[in-house]
ZALOLUM-619907 format. One record per residue (C-alpha): residue in one letter; chain; x, y, z. Coordinates in pm, whole numbers, plus 32768, in hexadecimal, padded with zeros to 4 digits. Each point is the difference from the previous one (the first is absolute). Last residue first. Layout:
<sites>
A_A_X_Y_Z
...
</sites>
This chain:
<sites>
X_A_9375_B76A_C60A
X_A_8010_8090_8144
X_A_800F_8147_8069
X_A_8066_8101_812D
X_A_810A_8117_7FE5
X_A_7EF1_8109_7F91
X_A_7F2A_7FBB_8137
X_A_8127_80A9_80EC
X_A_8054_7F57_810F
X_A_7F36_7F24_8114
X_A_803C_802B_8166
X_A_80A2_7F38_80F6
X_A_8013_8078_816E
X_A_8173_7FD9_80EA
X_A_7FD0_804C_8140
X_A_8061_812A_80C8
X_A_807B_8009_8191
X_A_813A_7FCB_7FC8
X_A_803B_80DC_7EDA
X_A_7F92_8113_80D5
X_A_7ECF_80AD_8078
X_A_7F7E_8126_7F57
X_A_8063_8175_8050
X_A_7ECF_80CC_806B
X_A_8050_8052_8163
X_A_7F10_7F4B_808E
X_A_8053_7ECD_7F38
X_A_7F38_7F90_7ECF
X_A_7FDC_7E97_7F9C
X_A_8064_7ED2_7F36
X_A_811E_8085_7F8A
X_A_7FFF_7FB1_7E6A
X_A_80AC_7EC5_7F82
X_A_7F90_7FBD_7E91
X_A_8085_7EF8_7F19
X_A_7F5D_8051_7EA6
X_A_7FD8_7EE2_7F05
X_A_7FEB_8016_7E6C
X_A_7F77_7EDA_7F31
X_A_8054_7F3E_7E94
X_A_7FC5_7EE0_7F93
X_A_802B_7FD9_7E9C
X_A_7FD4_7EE0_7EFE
X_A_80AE_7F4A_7ED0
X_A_7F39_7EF0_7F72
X_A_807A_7EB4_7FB8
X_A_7E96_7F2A_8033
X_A_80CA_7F67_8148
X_A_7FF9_8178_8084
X_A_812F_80EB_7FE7
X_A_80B1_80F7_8108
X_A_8043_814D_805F
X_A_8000_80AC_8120
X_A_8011_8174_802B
X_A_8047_80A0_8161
X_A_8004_8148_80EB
X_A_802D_800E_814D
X_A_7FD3_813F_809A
X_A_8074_8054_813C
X_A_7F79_814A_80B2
X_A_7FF3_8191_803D
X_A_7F34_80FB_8071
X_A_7F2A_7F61_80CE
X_A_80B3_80D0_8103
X_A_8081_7EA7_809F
X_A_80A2_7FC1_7E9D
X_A_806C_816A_7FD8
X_A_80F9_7FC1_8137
X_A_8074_7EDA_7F82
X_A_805A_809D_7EB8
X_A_80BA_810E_80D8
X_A_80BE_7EF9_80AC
X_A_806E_7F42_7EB8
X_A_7F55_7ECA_7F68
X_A_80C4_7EF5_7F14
X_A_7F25_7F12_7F88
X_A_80D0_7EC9_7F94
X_A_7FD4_7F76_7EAE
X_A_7FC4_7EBA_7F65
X_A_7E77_7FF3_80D2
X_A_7FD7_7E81_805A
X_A_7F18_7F33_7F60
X_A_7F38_7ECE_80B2
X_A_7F36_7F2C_7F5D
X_A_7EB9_7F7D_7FF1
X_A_7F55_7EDE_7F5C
X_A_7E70_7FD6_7FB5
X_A_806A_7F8C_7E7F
X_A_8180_7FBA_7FE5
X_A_80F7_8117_7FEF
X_A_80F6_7F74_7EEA
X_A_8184_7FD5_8055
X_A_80C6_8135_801A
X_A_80EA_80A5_7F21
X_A_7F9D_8192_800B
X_A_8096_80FE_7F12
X_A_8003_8152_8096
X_A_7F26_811B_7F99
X_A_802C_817A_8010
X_A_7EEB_80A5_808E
X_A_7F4E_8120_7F22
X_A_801B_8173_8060
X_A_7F63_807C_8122
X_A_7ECA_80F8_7F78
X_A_7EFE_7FA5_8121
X_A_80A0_80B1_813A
X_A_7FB6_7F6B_815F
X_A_7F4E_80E5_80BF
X_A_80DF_8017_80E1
X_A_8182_7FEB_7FBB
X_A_807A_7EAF_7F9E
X_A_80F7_7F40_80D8
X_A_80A9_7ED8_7F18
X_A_7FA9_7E79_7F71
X_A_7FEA_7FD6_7EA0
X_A_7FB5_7EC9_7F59
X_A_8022_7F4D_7EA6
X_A_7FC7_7EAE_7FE2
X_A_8048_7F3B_7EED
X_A_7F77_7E88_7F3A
X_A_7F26_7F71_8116
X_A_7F89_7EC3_7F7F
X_A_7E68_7FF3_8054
X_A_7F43_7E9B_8058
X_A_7EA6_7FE0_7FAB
X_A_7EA0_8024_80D8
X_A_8053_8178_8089
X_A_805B_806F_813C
X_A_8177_8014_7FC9
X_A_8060_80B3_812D
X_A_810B_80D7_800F
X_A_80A0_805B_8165
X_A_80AD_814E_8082
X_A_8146_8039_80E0
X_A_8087_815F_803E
X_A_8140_809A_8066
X_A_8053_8109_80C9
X_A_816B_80C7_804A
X_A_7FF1_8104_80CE
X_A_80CF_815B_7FE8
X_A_809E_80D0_80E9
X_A_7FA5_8033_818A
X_A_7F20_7EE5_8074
X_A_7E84_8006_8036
X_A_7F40_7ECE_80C8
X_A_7FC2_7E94_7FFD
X_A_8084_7FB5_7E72
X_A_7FEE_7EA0_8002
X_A_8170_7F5F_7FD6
X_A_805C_7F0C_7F04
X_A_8180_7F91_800A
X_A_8055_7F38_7EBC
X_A_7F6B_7E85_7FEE
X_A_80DC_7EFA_801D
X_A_7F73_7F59_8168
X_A_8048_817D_80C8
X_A_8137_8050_7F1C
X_A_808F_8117_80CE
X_A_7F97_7FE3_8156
X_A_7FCB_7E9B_8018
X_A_8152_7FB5_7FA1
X_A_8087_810F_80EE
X_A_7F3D_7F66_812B
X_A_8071_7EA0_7F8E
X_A_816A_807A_8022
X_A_7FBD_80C1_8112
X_A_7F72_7F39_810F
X_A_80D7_8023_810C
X_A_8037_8143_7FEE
X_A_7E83_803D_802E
X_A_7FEA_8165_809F
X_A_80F1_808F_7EE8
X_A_7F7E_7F1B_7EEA
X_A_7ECB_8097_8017
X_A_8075_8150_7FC8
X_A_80F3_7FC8_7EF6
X_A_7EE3_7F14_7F30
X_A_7F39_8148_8020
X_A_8153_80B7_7F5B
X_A_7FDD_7EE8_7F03
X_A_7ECE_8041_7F91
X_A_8020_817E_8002
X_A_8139_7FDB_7F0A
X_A_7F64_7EF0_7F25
X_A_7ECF_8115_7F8E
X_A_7EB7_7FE5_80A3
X_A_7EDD_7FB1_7F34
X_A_7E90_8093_804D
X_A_7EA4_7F34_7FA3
X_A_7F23_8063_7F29
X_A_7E95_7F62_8050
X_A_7F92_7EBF_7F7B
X_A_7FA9_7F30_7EE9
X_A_7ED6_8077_7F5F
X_A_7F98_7F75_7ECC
X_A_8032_8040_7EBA
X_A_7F24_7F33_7ED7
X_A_8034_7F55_7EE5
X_A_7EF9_7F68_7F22
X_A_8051_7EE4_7F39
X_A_7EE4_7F59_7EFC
X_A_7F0D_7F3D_8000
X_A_7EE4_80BD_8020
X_A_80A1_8118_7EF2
X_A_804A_7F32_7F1F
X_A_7EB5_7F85_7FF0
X_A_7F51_813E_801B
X_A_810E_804B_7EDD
X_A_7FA5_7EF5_7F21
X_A_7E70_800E_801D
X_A_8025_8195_7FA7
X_A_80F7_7F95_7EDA
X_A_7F08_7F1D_7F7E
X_A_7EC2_80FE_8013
X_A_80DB_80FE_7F6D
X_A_8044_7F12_7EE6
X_A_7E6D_7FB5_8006
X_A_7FAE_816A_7FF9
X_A_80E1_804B_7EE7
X_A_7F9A_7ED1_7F48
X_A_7E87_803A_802C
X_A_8069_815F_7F62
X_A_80A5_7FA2_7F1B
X_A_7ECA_7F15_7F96
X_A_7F03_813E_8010
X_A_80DA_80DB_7F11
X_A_800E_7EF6_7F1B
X_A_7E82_7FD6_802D
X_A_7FC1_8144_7FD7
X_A_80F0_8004_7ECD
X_A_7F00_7F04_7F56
X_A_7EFC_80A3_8024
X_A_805F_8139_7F4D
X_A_807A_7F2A_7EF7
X_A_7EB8_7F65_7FFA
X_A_7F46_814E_8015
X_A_80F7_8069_7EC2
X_A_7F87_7EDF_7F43
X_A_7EC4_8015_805E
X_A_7FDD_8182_7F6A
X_A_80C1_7F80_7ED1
X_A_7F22_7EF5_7FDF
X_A_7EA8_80F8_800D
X_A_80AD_811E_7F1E
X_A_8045_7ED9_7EE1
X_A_7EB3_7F4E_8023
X_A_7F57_819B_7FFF
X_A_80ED_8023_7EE2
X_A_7F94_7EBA_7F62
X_A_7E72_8066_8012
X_A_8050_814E_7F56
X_A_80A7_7F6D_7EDD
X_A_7EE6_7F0B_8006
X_A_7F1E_811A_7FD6
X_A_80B5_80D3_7F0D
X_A_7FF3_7E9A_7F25
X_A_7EBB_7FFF_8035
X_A_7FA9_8147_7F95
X_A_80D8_7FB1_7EBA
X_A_7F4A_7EFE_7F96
X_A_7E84_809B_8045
X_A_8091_8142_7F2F
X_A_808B_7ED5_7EFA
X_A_7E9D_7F56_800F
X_A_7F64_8175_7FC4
X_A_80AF_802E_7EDE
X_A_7FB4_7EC2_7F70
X_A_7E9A_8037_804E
X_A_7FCF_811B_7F6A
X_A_80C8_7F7D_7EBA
X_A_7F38_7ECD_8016
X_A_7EBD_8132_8004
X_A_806E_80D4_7EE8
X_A_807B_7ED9_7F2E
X_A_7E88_7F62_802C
X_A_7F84_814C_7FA7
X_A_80C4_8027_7ED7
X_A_7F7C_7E9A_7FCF
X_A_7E85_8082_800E
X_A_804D_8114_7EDC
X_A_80A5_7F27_7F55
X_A_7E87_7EED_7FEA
X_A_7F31_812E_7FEB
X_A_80D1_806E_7EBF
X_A_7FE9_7ECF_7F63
X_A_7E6E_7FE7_805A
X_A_7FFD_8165_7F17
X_A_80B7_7F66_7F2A
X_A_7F35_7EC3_7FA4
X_A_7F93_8049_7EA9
X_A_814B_8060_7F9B
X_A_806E_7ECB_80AA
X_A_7ED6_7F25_7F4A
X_A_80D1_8084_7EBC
X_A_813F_7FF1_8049
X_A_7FCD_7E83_8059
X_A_80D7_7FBC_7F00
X_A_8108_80DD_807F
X_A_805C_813A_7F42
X_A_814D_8060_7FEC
X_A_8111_8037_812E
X_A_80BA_7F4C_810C
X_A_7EC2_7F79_807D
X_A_7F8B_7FD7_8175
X_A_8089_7EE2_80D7
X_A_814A_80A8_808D
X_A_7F50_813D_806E
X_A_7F06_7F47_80B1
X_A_8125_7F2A_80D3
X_A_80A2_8128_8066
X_A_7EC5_809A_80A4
X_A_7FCC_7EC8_8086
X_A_8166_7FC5_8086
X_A_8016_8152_80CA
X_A_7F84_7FA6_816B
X_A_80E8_7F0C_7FED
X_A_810F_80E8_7FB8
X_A_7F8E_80D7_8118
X_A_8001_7EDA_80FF
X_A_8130_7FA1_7F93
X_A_80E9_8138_804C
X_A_7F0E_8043_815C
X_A_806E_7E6C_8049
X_A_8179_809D_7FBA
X_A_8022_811B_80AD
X_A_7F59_7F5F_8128
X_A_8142_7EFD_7FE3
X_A_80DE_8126_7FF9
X_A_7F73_808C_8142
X_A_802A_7EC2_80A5
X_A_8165_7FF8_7FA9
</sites>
């Protein structure tokens, strides 16, 4: 467009730059002599001063025409030139602005990112202050069982110097207040013992826990204690909720069965009872967590005879060790 309207003032400056010229053509005669032929005549050589200074004139508007549409046509170059500079300059600030603009996108996810971790930082440190932590504690050595047979044959033997009272004697003997017959184990006997086990859990945290299942394994384990023992199988617990700074006492399910030569490896350090256990329970918040620990019930002789041997089951006492660091965690 503004190259057509440079076309145009060039156009009109030309014709302009014509209309003299035109105009003496259109005054002189069509043809004949003219009254004033004669003064003319006598005039011709001023005549031909007079065209030969318009040919000039058309020389120089035609000059300057020329040069007006050159001086047109330079500036229309240079505002061509001036609007692609405009157009390279917004195009560069638009792309900066876009460029600026997806920094700050970038910038707000991350202040989101940080802020959601943030949040979920705040909401576990308080989850985890006031929540349920359960702990094991220790509740006492193994102790050895006696089968009904032995119980009553001690019965037998009391009753035999106390005739008198046997009834009561018997009673005693075999029930002892409701509770079966609990013996400790005071020295070695020929074929197998029978131990069981008693441990505590503490809830030492600032909520109460609901213990959901337990599972627990109580058996002699050769030394050192082996670390690929397959997963405990876990029994559904119904008990009421372990308040904050409460403990309670948990029996071992199972009876540890230990044969002669198993007692022997136990005072070789060879040898011992592991108790093995996984509790689980949830917090007020509704979260499922694991306790889960690994005991070893040691009794090694306590010293060296003169001939080598150890001393005996008598003379040993029971030392608890911890298991295996791959059957501890707590969620």
């Amino acid at each position: 467009m503004r190259l057509l309207c440079v076309a145009l003032l060039s156009v009109g400056l030309v014709a302009h730059a014509q209309t003299p010229a035109d105009a003496i053509l259109t005054d002189a005669p069509e043809g004949g002599h003219h009254p004033g032929s004669d003064q003319h005549e006598a005039h011709a050589p001023s005549d031909e001063a007079d065209t030969g200074g318009s040919a000039g004139n058309d020389q120089k508007d035609a000059s300057s025409a020329e040069q007006g549409g050159q001086d047109g046509t330079k500036l229309a170059e240079d505002m061509l030139e001036a609007n692609r500079e405009v157009a390279a300059a917004t195009w560069w600030l638009v792309c900066w602005t876009a460029v600026l603009v997806f920094i700050g996108g970038l910038v707000g996810i991350g202040q989101l990112y940080l802020m959601r971790g943030s949040l979920r930082a705040s909401r576990e440190a308080v989850t985890n202050l006031e929540r349920a932590w359960i702990v094991p504690e220790f509740g006492g050595d193994p102790t050895g069982i006696i089968a009904i047979d032995d119980a009553l044959e001690e019965a037998a033997g009391k009753l035999a110097a106390q005739r008198f009272r046997r009834v009561s004697a018997l009673a005693r003997a075999i029930f002892k207040r409701g509770e079966p017959p609990i013996i400790e184990v005071n020295g070695p006997q020929d074929g197998p013992m029978g131990l069981v086990v008693e441990y505590k859990l503490a809830n030492v945290g600032r909520s109460p826990a609901r213990l959901t299942a337990i599972g627990c394994e109580f058996t002699y384990s050769p030394l050192p204690c082996p670390t690929n023992l397959p997963a405990l199988e876990l029994e559904t617990e119904r008990q009421d909720p372990l308040a904050p700074g409460k403990r309670r006492p948990q029996s071992a399910p199972h009876v540890a069965v230990v044969e002669d030569h198993e007692r022997a490896d136990m005072l070789a350090q060879e040898g011992a009872i592991r108790l093995r256990v996984v509790v689980v329970y949830e917090d007020v918040f509704g979260i499922r967590r694991e306790t889960a620990f690994c005991w070893l019930f040691l009794r090694p002789s306590l010293r060296i005879t003169e001939e080598g041997a150890g001393t005996g089951w008598d003379d040993s006492e029971w030392i608890l060790l911890d298991g295996p660091g791959d059957y501890f965690w707590q969620t």
